[in-house]
C-alpha positions in Angstrom: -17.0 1.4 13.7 -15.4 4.6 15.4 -12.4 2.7 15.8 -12.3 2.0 12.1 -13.5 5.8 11.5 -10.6 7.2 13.8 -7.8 4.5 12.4 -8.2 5.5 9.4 -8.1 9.3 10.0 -5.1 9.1 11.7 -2.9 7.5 9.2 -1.9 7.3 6.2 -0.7 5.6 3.1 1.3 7.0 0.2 0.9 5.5 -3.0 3.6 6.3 -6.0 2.2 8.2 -8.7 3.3 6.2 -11.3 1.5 3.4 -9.4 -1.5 5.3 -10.0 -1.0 6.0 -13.1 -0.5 2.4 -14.2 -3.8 1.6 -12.7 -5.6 4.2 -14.7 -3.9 3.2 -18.0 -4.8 -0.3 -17.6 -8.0 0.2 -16.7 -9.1 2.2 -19.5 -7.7 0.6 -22.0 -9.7 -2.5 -20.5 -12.5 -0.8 -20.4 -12.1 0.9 -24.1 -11.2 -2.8 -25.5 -15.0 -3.6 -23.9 -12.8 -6.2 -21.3 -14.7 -4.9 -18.2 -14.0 -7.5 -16.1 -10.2 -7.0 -16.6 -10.2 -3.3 -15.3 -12.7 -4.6 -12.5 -9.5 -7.3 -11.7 -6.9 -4.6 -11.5 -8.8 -2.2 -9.4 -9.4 -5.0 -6.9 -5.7 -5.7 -6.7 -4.7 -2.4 -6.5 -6.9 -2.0 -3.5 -5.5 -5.4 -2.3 -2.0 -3.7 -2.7 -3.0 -0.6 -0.4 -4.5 -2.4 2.1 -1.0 -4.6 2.1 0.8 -1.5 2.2 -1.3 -0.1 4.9 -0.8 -2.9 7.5 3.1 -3.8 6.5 3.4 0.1 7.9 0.9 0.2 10.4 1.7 -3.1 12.2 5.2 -4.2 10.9 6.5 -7.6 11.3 5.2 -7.5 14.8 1.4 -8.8 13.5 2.3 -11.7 11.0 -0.6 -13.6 12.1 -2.9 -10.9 10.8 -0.7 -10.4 7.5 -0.9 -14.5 6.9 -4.9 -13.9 7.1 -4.3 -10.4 4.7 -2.6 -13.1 2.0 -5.2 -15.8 2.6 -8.0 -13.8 2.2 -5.8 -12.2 -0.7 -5.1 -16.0 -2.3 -8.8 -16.9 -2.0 -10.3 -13.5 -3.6 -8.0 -14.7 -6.6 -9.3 -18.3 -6.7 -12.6 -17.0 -6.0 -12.2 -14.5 -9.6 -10.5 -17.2 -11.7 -12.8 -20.0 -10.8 -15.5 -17.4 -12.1 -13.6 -16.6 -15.1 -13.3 -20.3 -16.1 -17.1 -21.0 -14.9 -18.3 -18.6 -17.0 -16.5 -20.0 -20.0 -18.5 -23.7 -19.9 -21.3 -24.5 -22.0 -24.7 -24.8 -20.7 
């Protein structure tokens, strides 16, 4: 955990404002339009997005075999949130 601790402390990420701002826009207006889920979606992406930013500078092209497991896990978060979107859609 120190190593996590100290990784982090040591570097950093920088994230366009308009980025930012985006995020913020969309999730409000998800969450004014009572779409909760939605806003919940975008924030998880945008984290997906700085983590993927994080190791592409961190580690470069050197590491693909820990960016292939970044998009897997990526690709099954998505399939994980749709298949609950469309489960919670079907009648009893």
């Amino acid at each position: 955990m120190n190593n996590l601790i100290q990784l982090l402390a040591v570097n950093s990420v920088s994230v366009p404002v308009y980025e930012v701002l985006a995020v913020l826009a969309v999730q409000g207006l998800s969450y004014l339009l009572r779409i909760p889920r939605l806003g919940l979606m975008v924030s998880c992406a945008f984290v997906y997005h700085l983590g993927w930013c994080f190791l592409r500078a961190r580690y470069g092209a050197e590491s693909m075999p820990l960016l292939i497991a970044y998009v897997a896990f990526g690709i099954f978060l998505i399939a994980l949130a749709l298949y609950g979107r469309l489960r919670e859609n079907e009648p009893a």
